[in-house]
C-alpha positions in Angstrom: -89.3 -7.1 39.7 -86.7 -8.2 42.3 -88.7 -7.5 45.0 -91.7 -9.8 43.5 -88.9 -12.6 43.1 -87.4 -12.2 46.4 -91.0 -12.4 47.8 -91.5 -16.1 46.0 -88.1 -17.0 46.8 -85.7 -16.1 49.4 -88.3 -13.8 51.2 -91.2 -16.5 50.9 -92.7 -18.2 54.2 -91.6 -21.5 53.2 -87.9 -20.8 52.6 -86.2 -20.6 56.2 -87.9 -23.8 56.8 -87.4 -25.5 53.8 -83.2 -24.6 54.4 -83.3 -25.5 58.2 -85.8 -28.3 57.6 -82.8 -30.3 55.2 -80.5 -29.1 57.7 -82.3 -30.7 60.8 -83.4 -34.0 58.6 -79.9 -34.9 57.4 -78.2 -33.8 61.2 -80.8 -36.3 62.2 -79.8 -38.7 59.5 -76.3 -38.9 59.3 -76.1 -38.8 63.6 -75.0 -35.3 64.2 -72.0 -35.3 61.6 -71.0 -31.9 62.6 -70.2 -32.9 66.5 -68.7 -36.3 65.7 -66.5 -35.2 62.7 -65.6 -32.4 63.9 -62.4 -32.8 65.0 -61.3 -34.9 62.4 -61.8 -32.2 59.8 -59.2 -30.0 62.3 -56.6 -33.0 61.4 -57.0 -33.4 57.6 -56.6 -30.0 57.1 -53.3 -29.9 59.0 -51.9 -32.3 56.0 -51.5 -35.6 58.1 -53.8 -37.5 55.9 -52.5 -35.3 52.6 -51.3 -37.7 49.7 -49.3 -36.5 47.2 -50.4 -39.5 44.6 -54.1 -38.6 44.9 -55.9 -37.1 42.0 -56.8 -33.4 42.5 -55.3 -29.6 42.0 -55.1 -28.8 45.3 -54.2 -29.4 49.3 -57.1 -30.0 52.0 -56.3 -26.9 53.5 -56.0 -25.0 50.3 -59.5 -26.4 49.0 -60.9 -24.9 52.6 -59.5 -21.3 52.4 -60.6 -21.0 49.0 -64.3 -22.1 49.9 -63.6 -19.8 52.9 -62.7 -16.9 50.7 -65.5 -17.2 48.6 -67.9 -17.4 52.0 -66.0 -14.8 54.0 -66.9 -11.6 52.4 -69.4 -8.6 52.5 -71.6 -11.4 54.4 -69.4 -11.1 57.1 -69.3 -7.5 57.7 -71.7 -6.2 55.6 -74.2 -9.2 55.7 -74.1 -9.1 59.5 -74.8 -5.5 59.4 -77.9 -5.9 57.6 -79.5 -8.5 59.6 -79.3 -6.7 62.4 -80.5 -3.6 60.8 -83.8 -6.0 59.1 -84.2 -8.0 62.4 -82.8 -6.5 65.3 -80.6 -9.2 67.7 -82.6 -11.9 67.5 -81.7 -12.0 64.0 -78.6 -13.1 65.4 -79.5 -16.6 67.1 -81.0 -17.5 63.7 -77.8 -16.9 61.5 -76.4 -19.3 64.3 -79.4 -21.8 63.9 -78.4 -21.3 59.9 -75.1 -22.3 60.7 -75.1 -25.0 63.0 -77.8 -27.1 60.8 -75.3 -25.7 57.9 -72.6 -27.5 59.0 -74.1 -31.2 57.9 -75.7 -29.6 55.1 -72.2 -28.8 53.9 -70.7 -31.8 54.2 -73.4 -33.5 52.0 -73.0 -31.6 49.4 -69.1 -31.4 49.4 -69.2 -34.9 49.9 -71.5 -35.7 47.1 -69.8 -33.2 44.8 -66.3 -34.7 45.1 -67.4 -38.7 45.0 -68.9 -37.5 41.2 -66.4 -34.9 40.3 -64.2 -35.3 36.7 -60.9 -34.2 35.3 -61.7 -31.6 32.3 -59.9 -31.7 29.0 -57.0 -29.0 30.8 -56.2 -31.8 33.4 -58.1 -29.9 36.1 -60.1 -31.5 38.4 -64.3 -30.0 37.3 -67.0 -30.7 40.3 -69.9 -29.5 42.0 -74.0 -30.2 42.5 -74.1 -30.1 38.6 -72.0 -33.0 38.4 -73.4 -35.5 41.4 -76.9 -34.4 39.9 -76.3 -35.3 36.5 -74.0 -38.7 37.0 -75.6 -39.8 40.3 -79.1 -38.5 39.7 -79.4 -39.0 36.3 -81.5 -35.9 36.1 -79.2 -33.2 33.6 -82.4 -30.9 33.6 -81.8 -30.2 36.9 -77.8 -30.0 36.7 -78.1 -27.8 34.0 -81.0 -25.3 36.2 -78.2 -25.7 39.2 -75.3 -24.6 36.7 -77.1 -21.7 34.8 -78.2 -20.4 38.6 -74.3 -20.8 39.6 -73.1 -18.9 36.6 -75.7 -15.9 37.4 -75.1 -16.2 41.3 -71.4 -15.8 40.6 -72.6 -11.9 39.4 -75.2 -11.8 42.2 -73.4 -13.2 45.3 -69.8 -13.3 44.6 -68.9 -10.7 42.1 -71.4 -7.6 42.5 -72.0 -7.0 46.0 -68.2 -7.6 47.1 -66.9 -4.8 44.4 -69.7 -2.4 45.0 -69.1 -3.4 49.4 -65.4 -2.3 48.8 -65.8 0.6 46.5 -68.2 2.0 49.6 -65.8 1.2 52.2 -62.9 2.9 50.6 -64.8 6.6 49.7 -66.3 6.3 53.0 -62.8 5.9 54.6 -60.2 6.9 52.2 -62.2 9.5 49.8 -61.3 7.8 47.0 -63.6 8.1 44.2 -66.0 4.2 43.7 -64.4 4.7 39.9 -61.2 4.1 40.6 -61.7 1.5 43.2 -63.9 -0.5 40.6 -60.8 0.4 37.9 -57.9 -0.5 40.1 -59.7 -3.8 41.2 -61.1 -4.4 38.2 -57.2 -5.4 36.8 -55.9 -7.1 40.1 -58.9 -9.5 39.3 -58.1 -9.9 36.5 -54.4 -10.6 37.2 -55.4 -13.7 39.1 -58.1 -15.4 37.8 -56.6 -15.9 34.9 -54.1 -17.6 36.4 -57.0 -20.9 37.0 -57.4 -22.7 40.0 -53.4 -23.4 41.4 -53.2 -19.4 41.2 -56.5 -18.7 43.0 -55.7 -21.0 45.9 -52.4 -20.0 46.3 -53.8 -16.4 47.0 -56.6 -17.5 49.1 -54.7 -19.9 51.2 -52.8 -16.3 52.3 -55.1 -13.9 52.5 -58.0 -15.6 53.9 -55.6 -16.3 57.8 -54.3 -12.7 57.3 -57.6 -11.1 56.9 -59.4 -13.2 59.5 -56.7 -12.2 62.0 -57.2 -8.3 61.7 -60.6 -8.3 61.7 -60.8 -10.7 64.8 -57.9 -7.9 66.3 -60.5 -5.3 65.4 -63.3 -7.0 66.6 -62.1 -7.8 70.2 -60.9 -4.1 70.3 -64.8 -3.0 70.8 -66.1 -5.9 72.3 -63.9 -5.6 75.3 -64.6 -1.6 75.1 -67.7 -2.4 75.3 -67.6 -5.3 77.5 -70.3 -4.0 80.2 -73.1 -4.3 77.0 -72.2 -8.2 76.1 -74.3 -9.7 78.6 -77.2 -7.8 77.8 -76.6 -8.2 74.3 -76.9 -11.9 74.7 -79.6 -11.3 76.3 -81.3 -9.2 73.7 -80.4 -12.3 70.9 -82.2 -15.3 73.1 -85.2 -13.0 74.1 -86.0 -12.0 70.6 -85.2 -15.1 69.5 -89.3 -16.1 69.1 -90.8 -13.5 69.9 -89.2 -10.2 67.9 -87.3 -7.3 69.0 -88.8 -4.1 70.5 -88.1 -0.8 69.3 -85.0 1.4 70.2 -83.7 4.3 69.7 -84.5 5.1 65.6 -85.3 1.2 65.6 -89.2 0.7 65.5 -88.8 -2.9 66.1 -89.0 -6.4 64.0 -91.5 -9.3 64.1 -90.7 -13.0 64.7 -91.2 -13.4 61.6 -88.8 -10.5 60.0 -85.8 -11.6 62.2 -86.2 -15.6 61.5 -86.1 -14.8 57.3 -83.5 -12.3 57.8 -81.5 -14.1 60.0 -81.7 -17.2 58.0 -81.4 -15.3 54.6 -78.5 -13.5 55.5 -76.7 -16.6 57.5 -77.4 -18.5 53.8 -75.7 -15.5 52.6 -72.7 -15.6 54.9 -72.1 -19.7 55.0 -73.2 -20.6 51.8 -74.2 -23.7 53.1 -76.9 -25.5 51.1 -76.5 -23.2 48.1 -73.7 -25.6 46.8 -71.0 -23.5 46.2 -68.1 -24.3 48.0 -68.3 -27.6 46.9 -67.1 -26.7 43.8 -64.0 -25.5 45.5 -63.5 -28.5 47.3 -63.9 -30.4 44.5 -60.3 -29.6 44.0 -59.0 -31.5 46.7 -56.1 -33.9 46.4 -57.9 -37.0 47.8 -59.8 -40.1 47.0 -61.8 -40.2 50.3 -65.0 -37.8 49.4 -66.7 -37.9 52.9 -63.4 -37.1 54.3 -63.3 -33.2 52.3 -66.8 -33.5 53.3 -65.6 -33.5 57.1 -63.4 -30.9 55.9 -66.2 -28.5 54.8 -68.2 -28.7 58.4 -65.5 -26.4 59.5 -66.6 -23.5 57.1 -70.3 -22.8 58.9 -68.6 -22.8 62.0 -65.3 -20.3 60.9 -67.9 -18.3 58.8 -71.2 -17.5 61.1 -70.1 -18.7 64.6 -66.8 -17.4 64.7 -66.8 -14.8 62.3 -70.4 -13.3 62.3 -70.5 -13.6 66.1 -67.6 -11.3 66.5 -69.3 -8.6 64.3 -72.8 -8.9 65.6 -71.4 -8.2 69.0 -69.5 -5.3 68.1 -72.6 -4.2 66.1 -74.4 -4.5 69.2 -72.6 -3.8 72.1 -71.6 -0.7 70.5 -75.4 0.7 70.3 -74.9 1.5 66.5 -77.9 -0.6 65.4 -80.4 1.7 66.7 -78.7 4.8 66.4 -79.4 7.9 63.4 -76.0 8.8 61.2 -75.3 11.4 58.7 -75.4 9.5 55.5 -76.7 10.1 51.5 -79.8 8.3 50.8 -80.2 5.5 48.4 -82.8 5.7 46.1 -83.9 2.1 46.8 -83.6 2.9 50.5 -86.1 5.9 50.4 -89.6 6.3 50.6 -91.9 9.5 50.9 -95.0 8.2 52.7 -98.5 10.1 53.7 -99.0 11.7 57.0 -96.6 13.6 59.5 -95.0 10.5 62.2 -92.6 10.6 64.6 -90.7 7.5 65.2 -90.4 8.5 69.3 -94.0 8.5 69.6 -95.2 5.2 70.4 -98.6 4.9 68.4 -96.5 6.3 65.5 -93.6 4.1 65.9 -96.4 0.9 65.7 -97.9 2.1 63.1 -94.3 2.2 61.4 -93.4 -1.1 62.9 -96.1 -2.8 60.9 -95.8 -0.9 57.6 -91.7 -1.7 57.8 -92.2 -5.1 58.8 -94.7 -5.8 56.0 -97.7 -6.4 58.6 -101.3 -5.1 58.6 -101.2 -1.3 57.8 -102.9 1.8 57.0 -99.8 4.0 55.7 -100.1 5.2 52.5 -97.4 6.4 50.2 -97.1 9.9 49.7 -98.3 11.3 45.5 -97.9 15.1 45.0 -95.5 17.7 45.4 -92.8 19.4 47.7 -91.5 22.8 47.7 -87.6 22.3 48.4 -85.7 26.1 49.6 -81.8 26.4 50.0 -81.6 22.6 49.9 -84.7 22.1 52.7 -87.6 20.3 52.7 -91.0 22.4 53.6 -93.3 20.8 55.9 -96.1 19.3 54.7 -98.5 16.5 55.1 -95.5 13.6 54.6 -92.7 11.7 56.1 -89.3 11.0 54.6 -88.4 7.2 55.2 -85.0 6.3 54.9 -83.3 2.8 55.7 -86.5 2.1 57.7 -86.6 4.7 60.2 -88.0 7.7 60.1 -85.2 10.9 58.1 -84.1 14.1 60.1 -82.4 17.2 59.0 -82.7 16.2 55.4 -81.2 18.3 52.8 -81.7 18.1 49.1 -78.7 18.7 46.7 -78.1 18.6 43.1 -75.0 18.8 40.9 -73.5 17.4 44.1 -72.9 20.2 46.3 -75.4 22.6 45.2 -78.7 23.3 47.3 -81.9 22.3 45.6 -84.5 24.9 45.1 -87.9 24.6 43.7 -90.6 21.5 43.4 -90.1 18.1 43.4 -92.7 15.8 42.2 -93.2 12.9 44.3 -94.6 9.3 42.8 -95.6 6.5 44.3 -93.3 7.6 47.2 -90.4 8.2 45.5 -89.0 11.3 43.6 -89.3 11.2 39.8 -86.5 13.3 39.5 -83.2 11.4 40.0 -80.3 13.8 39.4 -81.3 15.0 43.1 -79.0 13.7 45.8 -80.6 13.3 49.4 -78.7 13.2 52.8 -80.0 13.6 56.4 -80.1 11.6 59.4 -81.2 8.0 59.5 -80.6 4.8 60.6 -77.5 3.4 58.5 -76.9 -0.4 57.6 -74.1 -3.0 55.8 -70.7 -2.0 56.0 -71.3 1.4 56.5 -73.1 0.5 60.0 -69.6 -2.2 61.0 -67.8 1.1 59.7 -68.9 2.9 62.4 -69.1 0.0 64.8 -65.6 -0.2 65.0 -65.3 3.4 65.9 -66.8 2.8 69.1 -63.8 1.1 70.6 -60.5 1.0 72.0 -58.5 1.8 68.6 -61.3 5.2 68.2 -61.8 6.4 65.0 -58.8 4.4 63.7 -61.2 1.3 63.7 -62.7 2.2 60.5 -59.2 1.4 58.6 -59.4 -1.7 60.2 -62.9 -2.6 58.9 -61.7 -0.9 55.2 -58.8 -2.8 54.6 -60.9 -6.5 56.3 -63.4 -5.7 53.7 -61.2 -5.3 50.9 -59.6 -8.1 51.8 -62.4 -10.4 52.5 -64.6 -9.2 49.1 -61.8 -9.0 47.0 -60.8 -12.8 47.9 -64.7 -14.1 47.6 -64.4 -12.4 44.2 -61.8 -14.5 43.1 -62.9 -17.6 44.6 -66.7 -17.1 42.4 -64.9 -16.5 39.9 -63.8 -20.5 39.9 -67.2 -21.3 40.3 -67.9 -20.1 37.4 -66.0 -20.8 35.4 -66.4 -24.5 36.6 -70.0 -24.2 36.1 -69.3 -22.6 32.2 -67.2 -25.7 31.4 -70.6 -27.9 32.5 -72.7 -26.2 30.6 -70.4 -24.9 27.5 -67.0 -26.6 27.2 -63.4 -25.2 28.8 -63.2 -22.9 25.6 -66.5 -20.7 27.6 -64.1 -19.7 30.4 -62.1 -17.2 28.8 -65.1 -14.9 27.6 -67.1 -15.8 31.2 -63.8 -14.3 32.9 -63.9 -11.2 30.9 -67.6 -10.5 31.3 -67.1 -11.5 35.0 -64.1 -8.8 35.2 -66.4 -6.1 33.7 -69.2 -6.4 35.7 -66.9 -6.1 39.1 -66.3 -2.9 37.7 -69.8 -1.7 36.7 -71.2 -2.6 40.4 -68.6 -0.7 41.8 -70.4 2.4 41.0 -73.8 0.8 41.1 -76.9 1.3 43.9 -75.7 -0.9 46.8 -79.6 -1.9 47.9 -80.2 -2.7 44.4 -76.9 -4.7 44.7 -78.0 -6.6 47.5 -81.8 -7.4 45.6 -80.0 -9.0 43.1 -77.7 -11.0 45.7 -80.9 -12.1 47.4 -82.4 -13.2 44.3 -79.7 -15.2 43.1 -78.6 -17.2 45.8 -81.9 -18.8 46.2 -81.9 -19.8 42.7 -78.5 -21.5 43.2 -80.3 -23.4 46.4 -83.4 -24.7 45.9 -82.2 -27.4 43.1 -79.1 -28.0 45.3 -81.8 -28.7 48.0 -83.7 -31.2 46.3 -80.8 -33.1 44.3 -78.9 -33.9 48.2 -82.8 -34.9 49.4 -83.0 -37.4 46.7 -79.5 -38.8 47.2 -79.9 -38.9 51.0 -79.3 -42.5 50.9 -76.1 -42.7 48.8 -74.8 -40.6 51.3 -75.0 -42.3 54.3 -73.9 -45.2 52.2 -70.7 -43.3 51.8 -70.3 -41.6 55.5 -71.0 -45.9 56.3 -68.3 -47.0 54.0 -65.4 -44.3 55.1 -66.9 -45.2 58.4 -65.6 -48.5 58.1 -62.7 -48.5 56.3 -60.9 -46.0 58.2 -62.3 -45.7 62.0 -58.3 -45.7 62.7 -58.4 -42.3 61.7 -61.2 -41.2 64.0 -59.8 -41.7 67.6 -62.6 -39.2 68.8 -65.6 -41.1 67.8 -66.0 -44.3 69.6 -69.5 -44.8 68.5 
């Protein structure tokens, strides 16, 4: 079911260019916001423009960190990961495209948001697409679409993938059970959501520069390790940029087409921009300007995919990981048992994968019947084990978790219909398990993987908290302020449940409900294009001695 609703939505044709499209119309619009305001949003967030008098809950700068911690998360290192995994490098340029197009995107709708934003019955400042859509618009229907999707995505894309990204990260590195990473978390989350908006940006506004720091540390470690494959990893982003990437190594290559939707999905993913999220963050800033937190917001895009995303994709890259088999257990999800005997280093084999992977013409079949399993191994037979789209060596077969499998296993529609098996081999790996071992490949050695442990703990556990606001704020829209205690609970438990949970399943569900989240956010900024530049006009005019930098 996810996959058919991916494939309408986020995975559809018409998506990347519907999200780049508004991106490139309102750049075009609005005169390249993101170049001209760009230094201006460096300032406000200094506090030179901050007044203490205005209404709202929260600084500039605060309102950007905690937009930033709900942005910078598994996207980062685990997004990254798997858009280079999906699309190979040229995946790459088009998170960048995402981003740079993102930037005026963002300020739209942070701008928009804030003009239209109200103070709740607590005193709290309440904004976000629901509100510009319902008292600017006029259209409710739609706000109330945008906040039901907001209330869903904040299990989807803020809450799920980050707890079940950490609990990986931390048995992977540390040994420690997912259980008690879910449990242990599960309370801190608690401890500070509760504690409403002044408490959640108080904690962001801390651990988003500390976080960013060590993994940018990290980061450089391998890059400059690696420093000989940067060019040519440049290289590898441009030249696949329209035309694909070839196959490498365990890689059997990715079409134009599979690295422009990957790229854009996962740089959606990552920034956030157009989905109308952070805006209900910044809805909390202390100001009465709304196109000046808008100029605020072009900075996220930029920290997020171009700084940020960069940094990983190049130590993803230079480092050879990508294309490389690892020792790893086999997700379910990721798995598939398919007809015939290939070999991923023979060329007409590999093309023949290439086009099955890559959802092209094919003439693979999966694989219905039986296979004898003894001391753990597979027998030969007339099949090939996929797993994490490249072809599965020295596979073993487990049960009870350390004891060898022997006997038949019946195999349907590619998949075995027994599920108390656990499978591990040899395979391409991807998310935070392939920056895990990125980071490896550097200067600070196996010690590198601590560094991308504690980042993503870091990072996911501060995106958690910052979804959580969203929604909440999205609860009081559609239910009243008295919703928010029970939506915090719920939200509490299910951080816990996906700690334990499928991580490709995870990541279905993430995929799924971010689009939802986007498309009525999409249309509702389209139809208030000219507002907007009524606004941007106004501010324009009334304080052009704040912009020394623009002279236009």
């Amino acid at each position: 079911m996810l996959d058919w609703m991916d494939s309408i939505l986020g995975g559809a044709v018409y998506f990347p260019f519907l999200l780049l499209g508004v991106g490139l119309f309102f750049t075009i619009y609005l005169k390249f916001p993101q170049i001209r305001f760009f230094a201006h949003g460096w300032r406000v967030i200094t506090g030179k423009f901050d007044r203490s008098r205005d209404p709202g809950d929260t600084t500039h700068f605060q309102a950007l960190t905690t937009a930033l911690s709900g942005t910078i998360g598994t996207g980062n290192i685990g997004g990254v990961a798997l858009a280079l995994f999906l699309g190979g490098p040229a995946a790459l340029f088009w998170m960048w495209m995402t981003a740079f197009f993102g930037m005026t995107t963002k300020f739209v709708e942070v701008t928009l948001s804030h003009k239209y934003r109200v103070k709740t019955e607590d005193g709290t400042m309440a904004g976000g697409p629901m509100y510009y859509m319902s008292r600017g618009l006029n259209m409710k229907w739609l706000a109330v679409i945008f906040a039901l999707a907001t209330v869903l995505s904040s299990f989807g894309t803020g809450n799920m993938p980050q707890s079940n990204n950490i609990a990986q990260a931390m048995e992977a590195t540390f040994g420690v059970p997912t259980i008690w990473v879910g449990g242990v978390l599960s309370v801190l989350l608690a401890l500070v959501i509760l504690g409403g908006i002044r408490r959640i940006a108080a904690v962001t506004s801390r651990i988003v520069p500390l976080m960013s720091v060590l993994y940018v540390l990290g980061a450089f470690a391998v890059i400059f390790y690696n420093i000989e494959n940067i060019i040519p990893s440049f290289i590898a982003i441009f030249a696949g940029a329209f035309t694909g990437t070839a196959a490498i190594g365990g890689f059997v290559g990715a079409s134009f087409a599979y690295a422009f939707n990957m790229g854009v999905a996962r740089g959606l993913y990552s920034n956030e921009a157009g989905q109308g999220s952070a805006a209900i963050a910044h809805a909390s800033a202390r100001t009465k300007e709304p196109a000046e937190e808008g100029m605020v917001s072009i900075l996220e895009p930029f920290i997020d995919t171009i700084l940020i995303c960069t940094l990983t994709g190049l130590v993803i890259l230079a480092s050879g990981v990508w294309h490389e088999k690892h020792q790893n257990h086999f997700d379910r999800s990721d798995m598939r048992i398919i007809s015939g005997v290939y070999d991923d280093q023979i060329d007409t084999d590999r093309a023949q994968l290439s086009r099955y992977l890559n959802n092209q013409d094919h003439n693979i079949e999966v694989f219905e019947g039986q296979i004898d399993v003894v001391a753990g191994e597979p027998e030969p037979g007339n099949y090939t084990i996929l797993n994490a789209r490249s072809v599965a060596e020295n596979v073993s077969i487990l049960i009870g978790g350390d004891t060898p499998y022997n006997g038949t296993l019946d195999v349907a529609n590619g998949r075995f219909t027994r599920d108390n098996v656990q499978v591990f081999g040899e395979s391409l790996i991807h998310s935070a398990a392939l920056t895990t071992v990125a980071f490896t490949r550097g200067f600070f050695g196996d010690f590198g993987q601590y560094i991308v442990a504690v980042a993503l703990l870091m990072f996911a556990f501060s995106t958690a908290i910052a979804w959580s606001y969203y929604g909440d704020r999205a609860m009081i829209y559609l239910a009243g302020p008295r919703s928010v205690m029970p939506y915090r609970v719920i939200y509490v438990a299910g951080f816990f449940i996906a700690a334990i949970a499928d991580t490709t399943l995870i990541w279905k569900i993430a995929a799924v409900a971010i689009v939802l989240m986007t498309l009525p956010n999409l249309l509702g900024i389209m139809l208030m294009r000219r507002e907007m530049k009524e606004t941007v006009n106004k501010y324009w005019a009334e304080n052009q001695h704040k912009l020394p930098d623009s002279k236009d």
